[in-house]
N, C-alpha and C positions, 0 to 999 in steps of 0.2 A: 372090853377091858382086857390087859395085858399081866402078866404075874409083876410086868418093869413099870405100872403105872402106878402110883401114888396116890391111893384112895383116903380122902379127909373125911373124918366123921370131925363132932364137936372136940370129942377128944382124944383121939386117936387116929396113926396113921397106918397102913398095909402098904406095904410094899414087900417085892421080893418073899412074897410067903411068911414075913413076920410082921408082929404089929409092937406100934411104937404112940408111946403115949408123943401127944403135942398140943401146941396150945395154938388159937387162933384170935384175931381181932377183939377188942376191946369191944366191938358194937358186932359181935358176933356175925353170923354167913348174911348175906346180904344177895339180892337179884338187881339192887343200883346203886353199885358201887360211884362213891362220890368224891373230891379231893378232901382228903382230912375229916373224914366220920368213921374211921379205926374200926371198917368193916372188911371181912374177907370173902370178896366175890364169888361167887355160886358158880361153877362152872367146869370146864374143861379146860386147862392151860399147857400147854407146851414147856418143858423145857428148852429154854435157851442159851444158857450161858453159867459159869462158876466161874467165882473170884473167893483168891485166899490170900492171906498175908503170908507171905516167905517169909517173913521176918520171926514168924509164931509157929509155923509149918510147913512140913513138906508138900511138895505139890500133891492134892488128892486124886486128881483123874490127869490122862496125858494134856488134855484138851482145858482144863483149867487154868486162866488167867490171872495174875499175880494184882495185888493192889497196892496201888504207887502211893507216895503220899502225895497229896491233889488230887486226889480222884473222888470225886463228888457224882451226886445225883440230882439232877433237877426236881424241885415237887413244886416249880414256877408256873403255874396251869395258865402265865400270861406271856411265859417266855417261847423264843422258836424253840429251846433245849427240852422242854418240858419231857419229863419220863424217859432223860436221856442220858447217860454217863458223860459228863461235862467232867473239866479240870477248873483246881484254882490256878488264877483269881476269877473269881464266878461273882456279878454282884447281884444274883436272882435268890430265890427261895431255895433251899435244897442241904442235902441228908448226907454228911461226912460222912466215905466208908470205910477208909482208915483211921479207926476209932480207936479211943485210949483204952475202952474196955474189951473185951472180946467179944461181945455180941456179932459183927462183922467178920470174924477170922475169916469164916468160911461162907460165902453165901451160894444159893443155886438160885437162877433168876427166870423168871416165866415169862410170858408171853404178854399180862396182864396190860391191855392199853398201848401195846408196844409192835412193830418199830412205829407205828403212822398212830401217835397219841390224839386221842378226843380231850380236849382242853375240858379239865376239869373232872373229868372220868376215872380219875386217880388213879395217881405215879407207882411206880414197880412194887409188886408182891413177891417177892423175896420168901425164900427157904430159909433161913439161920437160926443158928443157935436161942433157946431160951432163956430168959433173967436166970429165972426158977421156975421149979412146977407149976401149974397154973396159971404163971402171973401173963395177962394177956398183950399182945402185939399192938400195933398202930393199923392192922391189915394182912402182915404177912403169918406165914406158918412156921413158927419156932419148935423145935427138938431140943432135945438132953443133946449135951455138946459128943458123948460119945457115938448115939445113934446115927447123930447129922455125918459123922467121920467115916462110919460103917455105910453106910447108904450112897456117898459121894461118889466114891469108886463102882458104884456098880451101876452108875445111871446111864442109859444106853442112848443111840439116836433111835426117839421116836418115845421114850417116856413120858409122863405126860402126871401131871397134879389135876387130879378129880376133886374138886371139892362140892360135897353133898349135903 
């Protein structure tokens, strides 16, 4: 482990030398993660990728990707897209990320089942923002909107989301 890697307890996160409360899956850490049982896989994940709305904020890292409107996610565990940034029109199963509330403003996106998806192994674990304290995810790791702003910019190549 790294000071730039992202250690998950139930309820908090460490990074960067501080800790940051956050909430996880509704069906709490899990070792067989499945499509749609609002579990947050046990493991080791890579950071891969940020998307942020320009329309809401400034870009957080140089390397952060803008989100369009159409820009969807597959969680079609029977389509080729599956666990994949698709555009509309999409007529499979899947998770608008330009969304009316800010839950999505900002997301950091992991590795989870990803690029070469096992159908059914369940779609993207996502970093983003929390409802509220406590209230639990579908799977991914949600923060206070100001943590997730603080932490964006500082994530390096080779960061990584531990969850324990």
């Amino acid at each position: 482990m790294t000071p730039l890697d992202m250690v998950v307890t139930l309820r908090r996160m460490r990074f960067a030398g501080r800790w940051f409360p956050c909430t996880l899956g509704k069906g709490g850490i899990t070792d067989s993660k499945r499509e749609g049982d609002g579990s947050t896989p046990r493991g080791l994940h890579r950071i891969v990728g940020m998307l942020y709305r320009p329309d809401r904020m400034a870009r957080p890292a140089d390397w952060a990707l803008p989100i369009r409107p159409g820009d969807l996610w597959s969680d079609d565990a029977g389509d080729e897209d599956y666990n994949q940034m698709v555009r509309a029109p999409y007529d499979h199963s899947h998770e608008r990320l330009r969304r009316a509330d800010p839950l999505y403003d900002l997301v950091i996106l992991t590795d989870w089942n990803w690029p070469y998806a096992v159908k059914g192994r369940g779609s993207a674990i996502f970093i983003h923002r929390w409802r509220r304290p406590g209230y639990p995810t579908e799977g991914c790791v949600a923060l206070q909107p100001n943590d997730l702003r603080w932490i964006a910019p500082r994530i390096r190549f080779g960061t990584r989301l531990i969850v324990r």
